[in-house]
Backbone as CSV, one residue per row, in Angstrom:
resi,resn,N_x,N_y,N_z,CA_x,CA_y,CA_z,C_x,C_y,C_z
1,UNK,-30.295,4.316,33.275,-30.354,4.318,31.810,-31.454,3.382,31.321
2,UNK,-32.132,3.579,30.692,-33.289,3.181,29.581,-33.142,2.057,29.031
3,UNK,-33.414,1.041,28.609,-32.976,0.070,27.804,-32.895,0.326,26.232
4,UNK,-34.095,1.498,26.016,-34.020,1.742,24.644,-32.100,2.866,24.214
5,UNK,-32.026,3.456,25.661,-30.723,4.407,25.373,-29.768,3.463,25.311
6,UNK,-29.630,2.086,26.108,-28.607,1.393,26.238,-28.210,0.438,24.666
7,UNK,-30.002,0.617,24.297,-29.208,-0.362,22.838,-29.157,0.624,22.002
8,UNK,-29.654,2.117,21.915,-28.880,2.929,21.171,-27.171,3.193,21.061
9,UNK,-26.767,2.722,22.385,-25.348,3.039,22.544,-24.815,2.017,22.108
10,UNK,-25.196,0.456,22.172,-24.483,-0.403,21.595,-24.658,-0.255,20.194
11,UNK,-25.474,0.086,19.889,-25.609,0.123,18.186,-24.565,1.141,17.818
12,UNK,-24.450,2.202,18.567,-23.718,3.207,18.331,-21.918,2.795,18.089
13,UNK,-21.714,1.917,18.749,-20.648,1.646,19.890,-20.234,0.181,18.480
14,UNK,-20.765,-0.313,18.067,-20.948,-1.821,17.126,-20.767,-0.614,16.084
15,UNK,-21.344,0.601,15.177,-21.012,0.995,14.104,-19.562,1.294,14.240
16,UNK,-19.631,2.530,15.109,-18.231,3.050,15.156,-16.837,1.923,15.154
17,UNK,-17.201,1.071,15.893,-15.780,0.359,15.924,-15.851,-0.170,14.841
18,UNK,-16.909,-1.014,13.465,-16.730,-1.652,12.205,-16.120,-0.542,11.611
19,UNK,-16.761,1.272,11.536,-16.126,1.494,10.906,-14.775,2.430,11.170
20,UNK,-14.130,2.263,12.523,-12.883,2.270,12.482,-11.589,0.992,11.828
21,UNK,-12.237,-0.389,12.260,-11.670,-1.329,12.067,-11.841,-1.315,10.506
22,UNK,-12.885,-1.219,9.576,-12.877,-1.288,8.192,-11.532,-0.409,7.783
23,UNK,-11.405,0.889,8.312,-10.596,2.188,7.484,-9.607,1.501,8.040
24,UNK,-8.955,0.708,8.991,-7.514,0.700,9.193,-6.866,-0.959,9.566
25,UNK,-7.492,-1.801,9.162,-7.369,-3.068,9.232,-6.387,-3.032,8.161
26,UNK,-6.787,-2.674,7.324,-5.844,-3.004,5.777,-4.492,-2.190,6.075
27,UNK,-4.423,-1.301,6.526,-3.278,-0.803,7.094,-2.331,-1.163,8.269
28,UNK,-2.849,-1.585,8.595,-1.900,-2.586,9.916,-1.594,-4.030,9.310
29,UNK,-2.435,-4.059,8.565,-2.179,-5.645,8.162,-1.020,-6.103,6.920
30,UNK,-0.919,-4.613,5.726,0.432,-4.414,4.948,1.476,-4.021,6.223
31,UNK,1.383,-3.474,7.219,2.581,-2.765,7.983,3.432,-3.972,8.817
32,UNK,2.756,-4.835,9.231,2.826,-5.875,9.867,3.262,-6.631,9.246
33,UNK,3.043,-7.033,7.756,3.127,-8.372,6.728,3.909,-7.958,6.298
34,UNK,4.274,-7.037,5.622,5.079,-6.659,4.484,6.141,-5.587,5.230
35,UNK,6.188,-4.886,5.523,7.323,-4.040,6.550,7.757,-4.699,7.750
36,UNK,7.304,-5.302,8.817,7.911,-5.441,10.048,8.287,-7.118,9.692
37,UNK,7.592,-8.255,8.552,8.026,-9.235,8.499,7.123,-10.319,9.377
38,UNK,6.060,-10.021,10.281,5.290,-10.649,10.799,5.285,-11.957,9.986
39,UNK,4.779,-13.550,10.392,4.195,-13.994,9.224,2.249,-14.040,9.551
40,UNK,1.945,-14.016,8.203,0.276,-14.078,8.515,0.025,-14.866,9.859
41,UNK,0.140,-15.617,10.032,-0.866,-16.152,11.146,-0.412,-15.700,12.882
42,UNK,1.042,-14.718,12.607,0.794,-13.537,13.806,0.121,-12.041,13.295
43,UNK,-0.017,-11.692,12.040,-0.891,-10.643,12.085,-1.975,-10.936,11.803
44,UNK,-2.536,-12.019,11.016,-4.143,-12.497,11.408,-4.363,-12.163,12.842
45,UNK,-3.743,-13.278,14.161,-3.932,-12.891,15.196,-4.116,-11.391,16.162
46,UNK,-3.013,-10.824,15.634,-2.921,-9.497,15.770,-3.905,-8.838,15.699
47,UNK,-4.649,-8.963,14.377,-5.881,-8.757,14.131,-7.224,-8.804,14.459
48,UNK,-7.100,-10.211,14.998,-8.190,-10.895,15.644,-8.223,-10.006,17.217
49,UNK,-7.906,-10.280,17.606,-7.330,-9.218,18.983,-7.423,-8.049,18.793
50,UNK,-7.188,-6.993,18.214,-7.348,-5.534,18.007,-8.739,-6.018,18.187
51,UNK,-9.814,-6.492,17.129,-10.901,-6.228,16.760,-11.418,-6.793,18.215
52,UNK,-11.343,-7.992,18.734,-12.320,-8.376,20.030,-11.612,-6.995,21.128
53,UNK,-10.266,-6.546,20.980,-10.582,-5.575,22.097,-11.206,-4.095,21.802
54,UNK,-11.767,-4.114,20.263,-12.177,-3.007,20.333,-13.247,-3.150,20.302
55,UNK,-14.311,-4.583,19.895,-15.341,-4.433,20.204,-16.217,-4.816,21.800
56,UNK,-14.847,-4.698,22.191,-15.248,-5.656,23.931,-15.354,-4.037,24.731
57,UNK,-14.691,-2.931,23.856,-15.015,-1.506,24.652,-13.520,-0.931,24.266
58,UNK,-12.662,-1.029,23.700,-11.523,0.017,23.250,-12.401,0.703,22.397
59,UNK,-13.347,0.293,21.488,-13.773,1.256,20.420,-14.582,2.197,20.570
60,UNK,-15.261,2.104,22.108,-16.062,2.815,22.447,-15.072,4.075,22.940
61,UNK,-13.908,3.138,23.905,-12.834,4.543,24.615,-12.659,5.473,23.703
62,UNK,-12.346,5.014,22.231,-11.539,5.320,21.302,-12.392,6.527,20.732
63,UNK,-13.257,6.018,20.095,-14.522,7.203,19.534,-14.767,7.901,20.645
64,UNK,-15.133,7.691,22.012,-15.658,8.612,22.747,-15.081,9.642,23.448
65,UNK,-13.278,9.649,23.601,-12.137,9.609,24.245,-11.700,10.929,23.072
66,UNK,-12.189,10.439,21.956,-11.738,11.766,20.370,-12.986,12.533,20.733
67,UNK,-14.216,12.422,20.862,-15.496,13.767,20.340,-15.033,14.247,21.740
68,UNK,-14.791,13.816,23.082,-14.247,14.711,24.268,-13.341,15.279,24.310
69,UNK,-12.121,14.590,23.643,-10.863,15.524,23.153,-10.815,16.641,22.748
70,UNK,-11.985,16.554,21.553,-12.351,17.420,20.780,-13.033,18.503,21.300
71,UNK,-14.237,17.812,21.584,-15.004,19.219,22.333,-13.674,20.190,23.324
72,UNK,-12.914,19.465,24.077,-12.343,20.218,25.134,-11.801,21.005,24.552
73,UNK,-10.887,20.691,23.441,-9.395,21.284,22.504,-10.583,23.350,22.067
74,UNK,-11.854,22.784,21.645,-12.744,23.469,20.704,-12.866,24.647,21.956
75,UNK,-13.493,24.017,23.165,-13.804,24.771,23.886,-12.553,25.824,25.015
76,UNK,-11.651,25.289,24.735,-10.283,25.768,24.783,-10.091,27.242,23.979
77,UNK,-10.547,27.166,22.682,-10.102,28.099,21.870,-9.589,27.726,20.830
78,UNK,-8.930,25.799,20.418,-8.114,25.631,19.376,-9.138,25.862,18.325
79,UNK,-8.395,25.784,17.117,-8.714,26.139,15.828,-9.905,24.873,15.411
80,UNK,-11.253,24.608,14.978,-11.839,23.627,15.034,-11.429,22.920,13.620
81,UNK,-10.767,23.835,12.688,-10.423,23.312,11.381,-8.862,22.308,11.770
82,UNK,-8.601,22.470,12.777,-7.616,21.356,13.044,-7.566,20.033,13.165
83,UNK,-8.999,19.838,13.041,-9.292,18.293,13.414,-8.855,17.021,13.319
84,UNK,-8.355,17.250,12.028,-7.341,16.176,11.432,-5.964,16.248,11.732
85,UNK,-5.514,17.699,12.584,-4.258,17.146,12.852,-4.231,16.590,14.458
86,UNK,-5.413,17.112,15.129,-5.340,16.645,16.511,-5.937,15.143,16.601
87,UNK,-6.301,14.609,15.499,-6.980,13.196,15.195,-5.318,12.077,15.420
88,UNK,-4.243,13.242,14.519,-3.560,12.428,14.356,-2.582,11.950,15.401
89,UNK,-2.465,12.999,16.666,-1.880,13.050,17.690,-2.423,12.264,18.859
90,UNK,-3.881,11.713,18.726,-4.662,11.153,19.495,-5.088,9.761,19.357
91,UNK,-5.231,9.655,17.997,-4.382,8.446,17.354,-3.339,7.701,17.680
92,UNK,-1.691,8.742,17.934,-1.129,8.530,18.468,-1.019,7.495,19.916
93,UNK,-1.377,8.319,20.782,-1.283,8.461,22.342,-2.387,7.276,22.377
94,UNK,-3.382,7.285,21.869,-4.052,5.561,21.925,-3.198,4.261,21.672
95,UNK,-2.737,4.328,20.625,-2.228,4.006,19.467,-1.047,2.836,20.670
96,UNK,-0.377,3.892,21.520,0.777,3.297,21.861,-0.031,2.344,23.126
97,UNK,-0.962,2.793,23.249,-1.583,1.833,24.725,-2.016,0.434,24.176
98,UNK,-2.335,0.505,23.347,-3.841,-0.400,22.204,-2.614,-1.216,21.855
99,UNK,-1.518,-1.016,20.983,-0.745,-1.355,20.476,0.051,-2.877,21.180
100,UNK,0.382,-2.149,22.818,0.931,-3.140,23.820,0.238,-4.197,23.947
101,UNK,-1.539,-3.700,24.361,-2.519,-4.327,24.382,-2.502,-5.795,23.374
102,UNK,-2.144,-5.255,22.113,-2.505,-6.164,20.946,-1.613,-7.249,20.466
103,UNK,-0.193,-6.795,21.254,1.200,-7.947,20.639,1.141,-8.550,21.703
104,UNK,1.708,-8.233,22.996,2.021,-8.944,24.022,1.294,-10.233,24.239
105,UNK,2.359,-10.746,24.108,1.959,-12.617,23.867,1.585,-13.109,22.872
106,UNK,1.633,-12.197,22.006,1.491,-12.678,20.378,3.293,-12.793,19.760
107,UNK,3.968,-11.895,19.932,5.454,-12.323,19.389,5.720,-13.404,20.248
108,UNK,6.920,-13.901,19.264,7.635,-14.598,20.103,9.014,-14.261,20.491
109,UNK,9.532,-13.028,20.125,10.617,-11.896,20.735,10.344,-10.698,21.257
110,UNK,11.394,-10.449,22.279,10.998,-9.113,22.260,11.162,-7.934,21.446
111,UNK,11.777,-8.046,20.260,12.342,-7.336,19.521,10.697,-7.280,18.902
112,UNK,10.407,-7.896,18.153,8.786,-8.356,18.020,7.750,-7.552,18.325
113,UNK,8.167,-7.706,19.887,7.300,-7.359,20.412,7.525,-5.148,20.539
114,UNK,8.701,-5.069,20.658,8.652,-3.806,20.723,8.836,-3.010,19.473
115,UNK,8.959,-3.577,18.646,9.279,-2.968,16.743,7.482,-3.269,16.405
116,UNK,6.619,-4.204,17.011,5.139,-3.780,17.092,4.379,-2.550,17.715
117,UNK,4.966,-2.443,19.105,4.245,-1.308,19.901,5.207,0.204,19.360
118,UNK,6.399,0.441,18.925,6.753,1.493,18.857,6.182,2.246,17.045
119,UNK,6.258,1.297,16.425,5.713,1.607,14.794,4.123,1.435,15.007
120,UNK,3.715,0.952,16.125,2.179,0.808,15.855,1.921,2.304,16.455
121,UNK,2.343,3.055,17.443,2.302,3.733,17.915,2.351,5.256,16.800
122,UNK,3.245,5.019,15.832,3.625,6.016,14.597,2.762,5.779,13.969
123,UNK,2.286,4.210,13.703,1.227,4.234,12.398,-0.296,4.759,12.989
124,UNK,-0.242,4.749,14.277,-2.007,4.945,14.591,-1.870,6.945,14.583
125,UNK,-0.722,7.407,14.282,-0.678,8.933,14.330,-1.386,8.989,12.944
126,UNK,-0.722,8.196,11.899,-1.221,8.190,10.538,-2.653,7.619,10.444
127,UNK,-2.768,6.662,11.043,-4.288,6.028,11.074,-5.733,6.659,11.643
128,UNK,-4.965,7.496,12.423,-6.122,8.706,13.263,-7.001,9.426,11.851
129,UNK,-6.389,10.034,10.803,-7.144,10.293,10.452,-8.471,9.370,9.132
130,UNK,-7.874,8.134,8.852,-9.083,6.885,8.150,-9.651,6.744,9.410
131,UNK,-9.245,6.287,10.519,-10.215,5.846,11.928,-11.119,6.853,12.120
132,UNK,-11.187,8.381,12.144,-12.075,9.333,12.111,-13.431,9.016,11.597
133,UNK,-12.305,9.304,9.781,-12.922,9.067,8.573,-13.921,7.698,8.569
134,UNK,-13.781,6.385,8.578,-14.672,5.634,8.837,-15.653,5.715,9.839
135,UNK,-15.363,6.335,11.033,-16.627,5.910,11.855,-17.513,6.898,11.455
136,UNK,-17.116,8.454,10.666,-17.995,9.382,10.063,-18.529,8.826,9.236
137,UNK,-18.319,7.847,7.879,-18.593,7.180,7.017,-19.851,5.963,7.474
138,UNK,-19.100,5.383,8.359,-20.179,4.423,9.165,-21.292,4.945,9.717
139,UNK,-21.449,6.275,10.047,-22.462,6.703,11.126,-23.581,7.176,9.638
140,UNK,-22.901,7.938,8.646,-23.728,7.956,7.771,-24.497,7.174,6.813
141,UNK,-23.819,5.742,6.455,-24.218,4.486,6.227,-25.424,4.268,6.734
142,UNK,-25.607,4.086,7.896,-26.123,3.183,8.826,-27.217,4.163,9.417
143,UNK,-26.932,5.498,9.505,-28.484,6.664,9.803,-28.184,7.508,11.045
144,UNK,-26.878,7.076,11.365,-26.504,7.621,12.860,-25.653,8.874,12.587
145,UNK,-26.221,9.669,13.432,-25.575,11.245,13.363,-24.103,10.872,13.434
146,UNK,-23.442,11.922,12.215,-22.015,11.895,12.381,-21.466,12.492,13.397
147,UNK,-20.347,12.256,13.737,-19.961,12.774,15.059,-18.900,13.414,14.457
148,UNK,-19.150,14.807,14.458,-18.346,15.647,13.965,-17.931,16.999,15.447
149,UNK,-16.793,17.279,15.744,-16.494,17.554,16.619,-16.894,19.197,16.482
150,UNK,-16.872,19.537,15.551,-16.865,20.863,14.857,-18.634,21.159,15.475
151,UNK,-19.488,20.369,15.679,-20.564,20.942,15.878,-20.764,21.497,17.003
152,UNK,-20.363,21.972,18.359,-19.737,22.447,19.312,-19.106,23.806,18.845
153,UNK,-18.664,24.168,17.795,-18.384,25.478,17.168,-19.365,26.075,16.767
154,UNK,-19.472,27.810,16.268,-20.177,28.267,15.604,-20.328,28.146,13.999
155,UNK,-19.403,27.540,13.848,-19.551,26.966,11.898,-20.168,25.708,11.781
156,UNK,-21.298,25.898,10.798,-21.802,24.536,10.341,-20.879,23.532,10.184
157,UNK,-21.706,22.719,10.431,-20.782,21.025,10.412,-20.579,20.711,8.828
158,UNK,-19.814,19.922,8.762,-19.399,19.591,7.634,-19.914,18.021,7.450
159,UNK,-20.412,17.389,6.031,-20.683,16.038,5.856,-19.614,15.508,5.045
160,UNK,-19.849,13.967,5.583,-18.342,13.202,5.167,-18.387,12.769,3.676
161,UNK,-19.724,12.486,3.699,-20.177,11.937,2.521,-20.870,12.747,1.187
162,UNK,-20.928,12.527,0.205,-21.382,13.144,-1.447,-23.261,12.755,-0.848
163,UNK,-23.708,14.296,-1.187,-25.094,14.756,-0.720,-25.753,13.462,-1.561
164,UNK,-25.821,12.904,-2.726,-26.710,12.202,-3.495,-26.187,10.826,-2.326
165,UNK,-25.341,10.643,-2.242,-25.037,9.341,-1.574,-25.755,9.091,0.030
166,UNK,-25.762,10.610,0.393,-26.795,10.606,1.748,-28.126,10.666,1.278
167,UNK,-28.834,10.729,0.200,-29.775,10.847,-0.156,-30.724,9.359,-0.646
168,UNK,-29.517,8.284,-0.532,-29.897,6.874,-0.985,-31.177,6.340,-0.085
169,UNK,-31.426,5.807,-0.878,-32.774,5.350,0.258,-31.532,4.143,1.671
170,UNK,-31.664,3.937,2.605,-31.515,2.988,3.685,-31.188,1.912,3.448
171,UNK,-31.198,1.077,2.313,-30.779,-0.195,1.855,-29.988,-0.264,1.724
172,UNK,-29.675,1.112,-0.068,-28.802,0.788,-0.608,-27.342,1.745,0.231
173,UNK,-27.875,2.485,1.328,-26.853,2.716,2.264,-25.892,1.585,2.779
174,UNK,-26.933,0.422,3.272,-26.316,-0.424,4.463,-25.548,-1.225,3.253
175,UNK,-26.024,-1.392,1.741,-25.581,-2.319,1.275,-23.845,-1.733,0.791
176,UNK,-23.817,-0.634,0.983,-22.771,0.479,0.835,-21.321,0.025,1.236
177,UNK,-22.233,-0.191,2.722,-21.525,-0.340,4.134,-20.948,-1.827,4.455
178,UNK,-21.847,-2.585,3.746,-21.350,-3.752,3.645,-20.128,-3.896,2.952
179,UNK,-20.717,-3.660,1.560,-19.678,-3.939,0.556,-18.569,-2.975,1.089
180,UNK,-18.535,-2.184,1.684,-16.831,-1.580,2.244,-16.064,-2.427,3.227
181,UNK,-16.969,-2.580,4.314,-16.443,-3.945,4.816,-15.731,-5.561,4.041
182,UNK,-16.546,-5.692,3.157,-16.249,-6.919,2.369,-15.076,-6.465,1.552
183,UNK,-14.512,-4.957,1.448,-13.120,-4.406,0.207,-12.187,-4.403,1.462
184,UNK,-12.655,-4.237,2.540,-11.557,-4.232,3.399,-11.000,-5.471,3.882
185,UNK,-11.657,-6.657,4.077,-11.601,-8.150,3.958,-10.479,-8.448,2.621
186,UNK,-11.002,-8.107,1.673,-10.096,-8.325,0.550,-9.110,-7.932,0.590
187,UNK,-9.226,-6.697,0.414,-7.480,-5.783,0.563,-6.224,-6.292,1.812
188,UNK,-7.025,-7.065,2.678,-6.317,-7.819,3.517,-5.664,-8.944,3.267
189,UNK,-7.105,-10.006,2.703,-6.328,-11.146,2.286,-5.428,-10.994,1.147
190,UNK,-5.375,-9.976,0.013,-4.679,-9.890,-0.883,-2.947,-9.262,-0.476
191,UNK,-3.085,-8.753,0.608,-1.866,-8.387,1.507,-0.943,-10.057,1.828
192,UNK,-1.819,-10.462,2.358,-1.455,-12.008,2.758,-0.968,-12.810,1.710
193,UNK,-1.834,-12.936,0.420,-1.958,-13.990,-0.594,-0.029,-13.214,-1.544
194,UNK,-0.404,-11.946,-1.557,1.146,-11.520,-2.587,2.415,-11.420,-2.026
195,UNK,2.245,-11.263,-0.455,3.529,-11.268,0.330,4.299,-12.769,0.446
196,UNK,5.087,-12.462,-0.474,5.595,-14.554,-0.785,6.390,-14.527,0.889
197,UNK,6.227,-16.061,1.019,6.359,-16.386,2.174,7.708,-16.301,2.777
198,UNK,8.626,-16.347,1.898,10.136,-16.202,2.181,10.641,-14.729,2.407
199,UNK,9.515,-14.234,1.984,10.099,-12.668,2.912,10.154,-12.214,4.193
200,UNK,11.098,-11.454,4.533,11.268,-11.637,5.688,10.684,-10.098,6.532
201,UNK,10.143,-9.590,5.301,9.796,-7.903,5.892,10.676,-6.985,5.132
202,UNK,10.510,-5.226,4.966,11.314,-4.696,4.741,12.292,-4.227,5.629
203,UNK,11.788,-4.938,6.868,12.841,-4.298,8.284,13.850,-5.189,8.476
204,UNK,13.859,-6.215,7.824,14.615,-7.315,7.880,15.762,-6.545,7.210
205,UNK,15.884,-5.679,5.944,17.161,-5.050,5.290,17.617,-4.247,5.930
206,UNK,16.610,-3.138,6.722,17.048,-1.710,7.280,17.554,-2.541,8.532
207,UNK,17.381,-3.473,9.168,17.785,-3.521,10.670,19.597,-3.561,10.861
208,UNK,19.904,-4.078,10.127,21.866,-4.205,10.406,22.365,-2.677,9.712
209,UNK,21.865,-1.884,9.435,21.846,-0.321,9.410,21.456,0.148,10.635
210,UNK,20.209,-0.156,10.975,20.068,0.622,12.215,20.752,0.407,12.983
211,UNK,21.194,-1.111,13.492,22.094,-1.693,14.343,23.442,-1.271,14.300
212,UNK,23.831,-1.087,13.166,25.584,-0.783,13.031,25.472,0.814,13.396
213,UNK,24.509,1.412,12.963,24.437,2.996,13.331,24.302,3.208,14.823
214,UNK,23.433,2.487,15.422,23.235,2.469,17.089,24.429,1.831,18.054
215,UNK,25.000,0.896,17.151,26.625,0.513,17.673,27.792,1.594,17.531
216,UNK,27.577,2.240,16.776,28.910,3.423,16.208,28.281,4.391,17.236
217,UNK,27.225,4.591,17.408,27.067,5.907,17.953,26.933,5.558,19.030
218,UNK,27.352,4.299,20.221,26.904,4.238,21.379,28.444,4.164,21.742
219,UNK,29.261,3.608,20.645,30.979,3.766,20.658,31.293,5.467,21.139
220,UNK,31.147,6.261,20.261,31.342,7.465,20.418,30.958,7.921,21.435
221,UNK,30.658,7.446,22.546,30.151,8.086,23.768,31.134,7.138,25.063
């Protein structure tokens, strides 16, 4: 490999994961704070960790692991207009690996630890399709062909983005791209700053439901 191909791929490899991590940071970070009861400075961490393992090479698996998915599913025969639902299933099945990856040794229960990997696992089904969506968003930002799986079909590809907005000159692209990054920063800390500290999560109410339901029904057997 080339040195010029190799820093094409890191460049490649550095967009895609900002803009997976932009589309779904803010979403793990309400799911974590505000539903499972985390306190900030285990889903900061949480955080911190997703992002060094996705930019250390999960993000590369991740993006590169979907346009192969894809191509295969396409070249299979599936429907190429499915994209978004096989995004979400692949999402999934990452989702639950990445997930383990990202708590273990960050709780300090196991309950913690497995009410992280089994809901992270559900939320990355839902997250598959912003994680798409951003790194398409990012690739157009930044000048890099979108990676649209559909182009492997006989139907034109589709763009992610509003034609005048691909039409920006290169600046005011990157400055685009920034400032989405910098709303996703926010929308985070503002997750953090309104979740008063004495809460305990919304799983904190549902759990002696689930529990008394999983006790009755383990009676009945």
């Amino acid at each position: 490999m080339r040195i010029k191909d190799l820093g094409e791929l890191l460049k490649t490899h550095f967009v895609d994961t900002t803009g997976i991590l932009t589309a779904t940071h803010p979403i793990y970070s309400f799911w974590e704070n505000f539903v499972l009861g985390y306190s900030d400075n285990l889903s900061i961490n949480a955080r911190l960790r997703a992002s060094w393992l996705f930019y250390a090479g999960a993000g590369f698996l991740f993006s590169q692991g979907r346009k192969l998915y894809h191509k295969t599913r396409i070249a299979l025969g599936s429907n190429p207009k499915a994209e978004k639902l096989h995004d979400i299933f692949y999402a999934g099945a990452f989702g639950a690996v990445f997930s383990a990856a990202t708590y273990i040794g960050q709780t300090s229960t196991f309950e913690q630890f497995a009410l992280g990997v089994v809901t992270g696992t559900a939320l990355g089904m839902i997250a598959g399709i912003p994680a798409g969506f951003g790194i398409k968003c990012a690739r157009s930002l930044t000048g890099l062909p979108e990676q649209i799986p559909e182009q492997v079909a006989p139907e034109p590809p589709k763009k992610t983005i509003p034609k005048y907005l691909r039409e920006l000159p290169r600046k005011a692209k990157l400055k685009i791209a920034a400032g989405s990054l910098a709303a996703s920063l926010a929308i985070m800390s503002t997750v953090y700053t309104l979740t008063p500290k004495e809460f305990k999560g919304v799983w904190s109410y549902v759990r002696p439901c689930v529990m008394e339901t999983s006790q009755d029904s383990s009676q009945e057997f």
